[in-house]
N, C-alpha and C positions, 0 to 999 in steps of 0.2 A: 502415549498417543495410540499404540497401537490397540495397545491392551481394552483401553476404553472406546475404540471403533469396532475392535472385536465384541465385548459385551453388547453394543448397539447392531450388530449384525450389519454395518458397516466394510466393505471393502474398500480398501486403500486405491483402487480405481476409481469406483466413485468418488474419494474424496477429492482424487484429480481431477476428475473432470467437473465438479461442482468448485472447486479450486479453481478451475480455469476461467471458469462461467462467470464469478466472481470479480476475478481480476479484468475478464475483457471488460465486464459492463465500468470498473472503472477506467480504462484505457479508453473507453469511448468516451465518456462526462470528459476525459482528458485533450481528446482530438476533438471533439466540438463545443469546447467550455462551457458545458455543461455545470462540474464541480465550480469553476472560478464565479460563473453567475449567483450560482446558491451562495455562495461565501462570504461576497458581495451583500447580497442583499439578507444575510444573518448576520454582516456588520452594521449596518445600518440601523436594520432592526434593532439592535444590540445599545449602538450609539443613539437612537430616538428614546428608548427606555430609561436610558441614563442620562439623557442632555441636564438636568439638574445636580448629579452630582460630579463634582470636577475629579474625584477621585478612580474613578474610571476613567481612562487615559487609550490605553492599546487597547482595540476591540481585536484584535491578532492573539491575545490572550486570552484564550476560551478550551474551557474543559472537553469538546469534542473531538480538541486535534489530539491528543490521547488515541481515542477509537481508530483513527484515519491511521495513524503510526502502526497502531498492532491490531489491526481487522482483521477480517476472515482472510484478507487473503494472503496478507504477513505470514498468518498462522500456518495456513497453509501450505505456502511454501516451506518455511520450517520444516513442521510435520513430514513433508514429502524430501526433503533433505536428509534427513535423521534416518528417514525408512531406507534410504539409497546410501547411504553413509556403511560402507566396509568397516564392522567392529570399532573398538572403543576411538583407535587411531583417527578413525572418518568421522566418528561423533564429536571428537575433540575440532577436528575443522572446524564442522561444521559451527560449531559451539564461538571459535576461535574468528570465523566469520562473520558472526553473528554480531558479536562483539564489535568487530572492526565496525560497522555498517552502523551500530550505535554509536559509536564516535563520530562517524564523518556526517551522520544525521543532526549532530548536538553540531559540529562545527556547521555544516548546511542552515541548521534554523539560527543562527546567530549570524552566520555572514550573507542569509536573503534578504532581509530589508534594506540594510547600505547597498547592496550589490544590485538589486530589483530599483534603485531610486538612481544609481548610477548609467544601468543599459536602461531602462522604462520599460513602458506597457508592451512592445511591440517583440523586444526580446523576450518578456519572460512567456508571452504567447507562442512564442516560434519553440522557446525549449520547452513546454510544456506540451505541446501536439508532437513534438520528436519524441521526447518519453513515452508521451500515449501510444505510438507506434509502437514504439521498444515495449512496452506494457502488453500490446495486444497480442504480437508475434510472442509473447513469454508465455501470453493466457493462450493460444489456439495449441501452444507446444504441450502443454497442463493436458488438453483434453483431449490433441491423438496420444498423447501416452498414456489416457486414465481408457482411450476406446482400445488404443492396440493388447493395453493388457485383461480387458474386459472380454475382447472377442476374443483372443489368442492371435492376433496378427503380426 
């Protein structure tokens, strides 16, 4: 990562704070459901294209939840983990982290649809604008640390 922000004339504060900038704008789609609307209405979409055949079943199974998993700002994070990671010990963490977070993500998207049909519309709304919080204060932390080490502060 480095190596290749290096050849781009890239600093690793910038990548914080375009890292950050990233992640609020998701944390904001997340507090004013934003993302849940579009979702919605690319199921739909999805389900009007195919009402003919019966073999489309889950519109919840679509090739862009991929990008959403390990987007810029996944990446990011990472990236900025590995740079802050103390030698191979800390890369192992982070690595070792990483990992973990892919697990409880595989467990997450198989126990959200029982669980989302269990609490309804009104819990997954309240824990989705709580994340988006938690999301935003992560993105504004991203961009005083990509300004404190830009300016020297």
């Amino acid at each position: 990562g480095v190596d290749l922000l290096a050849a781009l004339h890239i600093e690793l504060d910038s990548f914080r704070i375009a890292g950050g900038l990233m992640l609020f704008w998701i944390a904001w789609e997340m507090v004013f459901e934003k993302r849940t609307q579009r979702r919605e209405e690319r199921a739909e979409k999805i389900a009007a294209q195919h009402a003919n055949t019966p073999e489309v079943e889950d519109v919840s199974v679509f090739p862009m939840a991929m990008p959403m998993l390990a987007g810029p700002g996944a990446i990011a994070a990472i990236m900025l983990l590995m740079q802050e990671a103390p030698g191979v010990e800390g890369s192992l963490v982070v690595l070792g982290a990483l990992l973990s977070v892919l697990v409880l993500t595989a467990l997450a998207l198989v126990a959200a649809g029982p669980l989302m049909r269990l609490f309804g519309d009104r819990v997954e709304a309240v824990v989705t604008r709580l994340l988006g919080v938690l999301l935003a204060a992560l993105a504004a932390q991203y961009v005083i640390d990509g300004l404190r080490g830009s300016f020297g502060l």
